[in-house]
C-alpha positions in Angstrom: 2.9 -33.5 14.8 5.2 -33.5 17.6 5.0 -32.2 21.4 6.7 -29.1 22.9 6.4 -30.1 26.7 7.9 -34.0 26.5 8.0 -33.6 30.5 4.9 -33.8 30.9 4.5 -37.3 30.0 6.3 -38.8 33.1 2.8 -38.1 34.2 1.8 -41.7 33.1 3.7 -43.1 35.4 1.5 -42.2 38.0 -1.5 -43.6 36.3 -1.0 -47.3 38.0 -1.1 -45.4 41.6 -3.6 -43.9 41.3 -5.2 -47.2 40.3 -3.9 -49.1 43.1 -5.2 -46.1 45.5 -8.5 -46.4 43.7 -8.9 -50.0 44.6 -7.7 -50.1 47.8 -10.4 -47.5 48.6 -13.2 -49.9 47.1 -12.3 -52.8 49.2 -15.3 -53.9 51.1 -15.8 -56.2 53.7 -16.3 -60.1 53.1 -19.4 -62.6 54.2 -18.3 -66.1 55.0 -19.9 -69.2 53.4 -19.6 -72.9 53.7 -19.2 -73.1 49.4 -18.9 -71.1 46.5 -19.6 -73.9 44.2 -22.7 -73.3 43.1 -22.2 -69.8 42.4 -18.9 -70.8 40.5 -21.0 -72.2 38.0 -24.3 -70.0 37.7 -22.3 -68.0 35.3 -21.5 -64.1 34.4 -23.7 -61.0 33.5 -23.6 -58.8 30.7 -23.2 -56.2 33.1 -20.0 -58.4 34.8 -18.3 -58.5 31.5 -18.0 -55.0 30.9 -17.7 -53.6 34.7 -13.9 -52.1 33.5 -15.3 -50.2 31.0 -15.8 -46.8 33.5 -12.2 -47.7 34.4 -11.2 -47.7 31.0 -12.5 -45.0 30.3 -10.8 -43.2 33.2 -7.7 -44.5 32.3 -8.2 -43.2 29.0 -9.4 -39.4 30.0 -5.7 -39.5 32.0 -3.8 -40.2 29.2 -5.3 -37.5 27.2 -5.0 -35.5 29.4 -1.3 -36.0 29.9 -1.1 -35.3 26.1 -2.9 -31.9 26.4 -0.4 -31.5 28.6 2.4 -32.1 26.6 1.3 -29.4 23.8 1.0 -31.4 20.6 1.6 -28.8 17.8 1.7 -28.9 14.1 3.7 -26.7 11.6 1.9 -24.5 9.3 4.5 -22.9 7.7 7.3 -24.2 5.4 10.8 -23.7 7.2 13.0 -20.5 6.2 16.6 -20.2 6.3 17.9 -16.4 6.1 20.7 -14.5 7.3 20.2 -10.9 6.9 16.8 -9.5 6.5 14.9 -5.8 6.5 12.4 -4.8 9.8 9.7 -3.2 8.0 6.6 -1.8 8.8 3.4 -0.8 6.7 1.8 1.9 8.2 -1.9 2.3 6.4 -4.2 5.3 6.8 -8.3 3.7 7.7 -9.5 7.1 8.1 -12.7 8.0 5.9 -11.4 9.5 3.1 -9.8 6.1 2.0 -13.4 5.1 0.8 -12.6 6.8 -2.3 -12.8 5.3 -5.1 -10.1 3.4 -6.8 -9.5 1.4 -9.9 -8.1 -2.3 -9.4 -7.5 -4.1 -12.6 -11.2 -2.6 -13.8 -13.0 -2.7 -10.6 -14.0 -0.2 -8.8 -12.6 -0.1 -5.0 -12.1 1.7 -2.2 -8.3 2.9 -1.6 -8.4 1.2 1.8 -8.9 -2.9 -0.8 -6.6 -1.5 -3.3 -3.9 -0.9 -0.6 -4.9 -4.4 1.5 -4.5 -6.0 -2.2 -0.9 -4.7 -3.2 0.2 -4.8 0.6 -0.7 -8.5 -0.2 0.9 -9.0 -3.2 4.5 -7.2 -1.5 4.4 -9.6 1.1 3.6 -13.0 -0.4 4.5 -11.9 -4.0 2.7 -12.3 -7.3 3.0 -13.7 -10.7 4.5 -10.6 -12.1 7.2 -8.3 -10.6 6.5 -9.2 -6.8 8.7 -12.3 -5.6 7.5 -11.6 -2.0 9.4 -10.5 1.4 9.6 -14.3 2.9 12.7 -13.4 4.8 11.7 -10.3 6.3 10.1 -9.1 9.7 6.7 -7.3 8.9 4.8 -5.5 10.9 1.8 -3.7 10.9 0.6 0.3 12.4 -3.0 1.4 11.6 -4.3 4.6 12.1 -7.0 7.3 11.8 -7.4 9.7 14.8 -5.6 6.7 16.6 -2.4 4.7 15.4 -2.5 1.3 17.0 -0.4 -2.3 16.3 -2.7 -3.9 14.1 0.1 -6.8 14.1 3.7 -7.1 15.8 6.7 -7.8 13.6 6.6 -11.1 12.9 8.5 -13.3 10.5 5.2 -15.5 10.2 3.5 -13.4 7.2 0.4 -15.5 7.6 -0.7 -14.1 10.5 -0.1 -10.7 8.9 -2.4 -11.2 6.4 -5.1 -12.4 8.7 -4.9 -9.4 10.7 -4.6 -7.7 7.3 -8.1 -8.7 6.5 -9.5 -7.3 9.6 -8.6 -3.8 9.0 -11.9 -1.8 8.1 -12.8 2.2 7.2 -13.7 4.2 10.2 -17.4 5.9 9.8 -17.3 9.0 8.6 -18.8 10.4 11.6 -17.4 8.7 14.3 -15.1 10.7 16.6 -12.3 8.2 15.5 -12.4 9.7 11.9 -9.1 11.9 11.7 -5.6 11.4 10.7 -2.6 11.6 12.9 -0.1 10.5 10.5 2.9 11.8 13.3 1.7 9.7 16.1 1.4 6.6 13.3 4.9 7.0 12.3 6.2 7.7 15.6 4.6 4.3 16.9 6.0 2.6 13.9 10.0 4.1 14.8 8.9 2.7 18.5 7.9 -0.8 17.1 11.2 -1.2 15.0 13.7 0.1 17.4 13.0 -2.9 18.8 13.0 -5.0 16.5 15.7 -6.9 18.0 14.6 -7.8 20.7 11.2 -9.3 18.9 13.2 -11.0 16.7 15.0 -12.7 19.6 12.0 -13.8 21.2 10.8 -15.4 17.8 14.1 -17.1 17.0 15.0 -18.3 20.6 17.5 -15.7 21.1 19.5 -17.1 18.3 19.9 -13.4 16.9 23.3 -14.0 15.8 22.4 -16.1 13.2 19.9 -13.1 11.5 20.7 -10.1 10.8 18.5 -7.2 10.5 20.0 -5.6 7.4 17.8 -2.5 7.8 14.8 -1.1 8.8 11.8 0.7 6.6 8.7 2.3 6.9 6.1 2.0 4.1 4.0 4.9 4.9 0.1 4.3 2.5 -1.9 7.3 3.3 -4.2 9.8 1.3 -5.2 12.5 4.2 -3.2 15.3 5.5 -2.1 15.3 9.1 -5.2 17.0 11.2 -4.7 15.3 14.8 -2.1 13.4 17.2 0.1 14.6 19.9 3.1 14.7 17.1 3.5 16.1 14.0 5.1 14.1 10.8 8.6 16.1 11.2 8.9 15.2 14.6 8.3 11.6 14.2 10.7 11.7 10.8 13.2 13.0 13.3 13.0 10.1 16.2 13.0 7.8 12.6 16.1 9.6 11.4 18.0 9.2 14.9 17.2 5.4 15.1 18.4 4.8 11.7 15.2 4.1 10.4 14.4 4.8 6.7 10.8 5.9 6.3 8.8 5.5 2.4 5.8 7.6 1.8 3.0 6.9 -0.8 -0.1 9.5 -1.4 -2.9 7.2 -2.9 -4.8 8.8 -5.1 -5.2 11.7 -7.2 -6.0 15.5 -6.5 -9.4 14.8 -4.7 -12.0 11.8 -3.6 -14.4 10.7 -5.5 -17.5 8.2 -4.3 -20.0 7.1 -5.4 -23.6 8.4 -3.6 -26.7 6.3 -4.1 -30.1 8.9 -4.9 -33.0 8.7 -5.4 -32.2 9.4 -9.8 -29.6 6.7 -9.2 -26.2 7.0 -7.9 -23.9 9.8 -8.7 -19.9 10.3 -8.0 -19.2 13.1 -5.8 -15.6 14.8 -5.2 -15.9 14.6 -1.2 -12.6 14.5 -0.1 -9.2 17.0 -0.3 -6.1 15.0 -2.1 -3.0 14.2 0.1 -0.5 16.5 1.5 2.5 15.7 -0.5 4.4 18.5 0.9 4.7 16.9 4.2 5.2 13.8 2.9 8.1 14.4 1.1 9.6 16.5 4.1 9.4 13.4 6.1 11.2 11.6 3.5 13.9 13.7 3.4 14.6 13.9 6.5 15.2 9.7 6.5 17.0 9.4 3.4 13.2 7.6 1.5 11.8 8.4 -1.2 8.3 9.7 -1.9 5.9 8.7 -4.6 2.3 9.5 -5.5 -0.3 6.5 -6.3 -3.3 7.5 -8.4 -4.7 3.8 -9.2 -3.6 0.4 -8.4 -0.9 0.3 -11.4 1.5 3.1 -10.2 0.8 1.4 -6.7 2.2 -1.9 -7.6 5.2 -0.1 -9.1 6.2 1.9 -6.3 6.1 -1.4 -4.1 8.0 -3.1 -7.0 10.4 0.1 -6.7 10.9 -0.3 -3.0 11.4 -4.4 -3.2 14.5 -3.9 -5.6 16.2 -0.8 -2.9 15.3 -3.0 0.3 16.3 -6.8 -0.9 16.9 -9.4 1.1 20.1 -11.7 1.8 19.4 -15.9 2.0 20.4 -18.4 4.2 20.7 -19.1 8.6 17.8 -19.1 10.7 15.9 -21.6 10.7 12.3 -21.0 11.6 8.7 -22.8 11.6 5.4 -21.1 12.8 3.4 -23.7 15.2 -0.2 -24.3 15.6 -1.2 -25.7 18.8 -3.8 -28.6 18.7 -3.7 -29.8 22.5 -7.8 -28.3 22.2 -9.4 -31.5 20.6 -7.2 -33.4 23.3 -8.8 -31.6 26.0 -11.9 -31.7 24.6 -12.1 -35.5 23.9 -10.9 -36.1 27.6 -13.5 -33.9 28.9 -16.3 -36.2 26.8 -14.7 -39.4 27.8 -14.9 -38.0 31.7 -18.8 -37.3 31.2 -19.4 -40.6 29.7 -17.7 -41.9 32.3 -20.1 -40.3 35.0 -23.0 -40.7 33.3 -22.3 -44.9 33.0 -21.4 -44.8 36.8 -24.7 -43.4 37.4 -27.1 -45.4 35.2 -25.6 -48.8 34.1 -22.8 -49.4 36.7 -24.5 -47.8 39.4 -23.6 -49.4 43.0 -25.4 -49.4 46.5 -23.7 -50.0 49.4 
């Protein structure tokens, strides 16, 4: 553990003070007697011998305080050292028609878990093909009628797993349901054309010691562009003047199949239209990509092994380490010892004037 905001501990020093002001205010007045013998020797009170305890205590709720203060924080993630890396950002389709069926080492899954599952495995790696993107930036986009930042480029893969987890199917007849594949990868071009400047506010503006090698988008959808204020071409075009390399995958085959629960039992159902590979591989040419079709979670895991060998990464510089900030339990333990504090004041060590 260490502490970010050593400043703050000078704060101690004004402890005594505040101790000496504290007393000062207590003095009370005196009453004169001819001798204190007697009283010398009647002896002490329990209560007497442990009259500095809601001091202590005081005293105590300060100091944690002060270390609150000083943001105690504990690294989570092992240290990386890298040079040159690639800005890359997964854009994944939520929209309805990823509930369709998918097989995933002989399960049955949705296309939405098989995609979360090999997005996984790209970034973190597996025991086969996938050594994992550790020196990279990831980000991620999200869409359906919407495209949002599920998570901001971020060299601390962690978190983009955890925000990886949260991404859910949108109903199938909510008003969000839709695809708008354009606005998706135009927000995803936004999102990497500054990527610099992201990366400097992660690395403490020490940007000269990474370099971003190149930037890609991984493109995961199995709909066909129906909504957005932009249409794919458009937003391959912004990609294509920012230098940005985009990668499209269709997942899954010719049409969606799921599975409907009956009253004879459940049933598969073709419900949904296959993606639109045409526009896909438009976009692709107009970045310089390549384009691939995904019809179970094998060929996915090959593509992504496919684009890990053309976008590899280079080793050694920047040092970086992803805190977690624990000043809470300080805070929290100050804010007990202050009620115990009061409540001992008001029972035990109660005074009248």
């Amino acid at each position: 553990m260490n502490f970010s905001t050593h400043w703050a501990w000078l704060l101690l020093l004004a402890i005594p003070l505040l101790l000496l002001v504290q007393w000062r205010l207590r003095r009370r007045g005196s009453l004169r007697f001819s001798s204190t013998g007697h009283a010398a020797h009647a002896g002490r009170s329990w209560r007497q011998h442990i009259l500095l305890i809601p001091t202590a205590l005081r005293i105590l709720v300060l100091v944690l305080l002060v270390a609150a203060l000083a943001r105690p924080q504990k690294g989570k993630e092992q240290i990386r050292i890298v040079s040159k890396g690639v800005a890359i950002e997964m854009v994944v389709d939520r929209s309805s028609s990823m509930e369709s069926e998918m097989d995933f080492g002989g399960k049955t899954l949705n296309r939405l878990e098989v995609v979360k599952k090999v997005f996984s495995e790209f970034v973190q790696g597996n025991d086969d093909e996938l050594e994992g993107r550790p020196n990279d930036l990831i980000g991620m986009i999200t869409f359906a009628r919407y495209a949002d930042t599920a998570c901001p480029l971020t060299l601390a893969h962690g978190a983009v797993l955890s925000y990886l987890d949260s991404v859910n199917l949108v109903e199938l007849d909510s008003k969000e349901n839709s695809t708008s594949i354009g606005d998706a990868l135009a927000l995803a071009a936004a999102r990497l054309k500054t990527a610099e400047e992201t990366l400097a506010k992660q690395t403490e503006k020490n940007t000269e010691q990474y370099e971003i090698k190149s930037k890609v988008i991984i493109l995961l959808t199995d709909g066909r562009n129906n909504s957005g204020k932009r249409l794919p071409r458009e937003a391959a075009q912004l990609a294509k003047e920012w230098g940005i390399k985009i990668y499209a995958i269709g997942v899954g085959g010719e049409v969606g199949i799921v599975t409907e629960s009956t009253p004879l039992g459940d049933r598969k159902v073709a419900r949904y239209r296959g993606v639109d590979m045409n526009t896909l591989q438009e976009v692709v040419r107009a970045t310089g990509g390549g384009c691939w079709r995904a019809e179970d979670a094998e060929s996915l895991r090959a593509i992504h092994e496919q684009i890990d060998e053309m976008e590899k990464s280079e080793i050694e510089s920047v040092r970086y380490l992803d805190y977690r900030e624990l000043f809470v339990p300080f805070a929290l333990a100050a804010l007990g010892m202050l009620a115990l504090e009061s409540l001992l004041s008001c029972t035990i060590f109660r005074r009248t004037p």
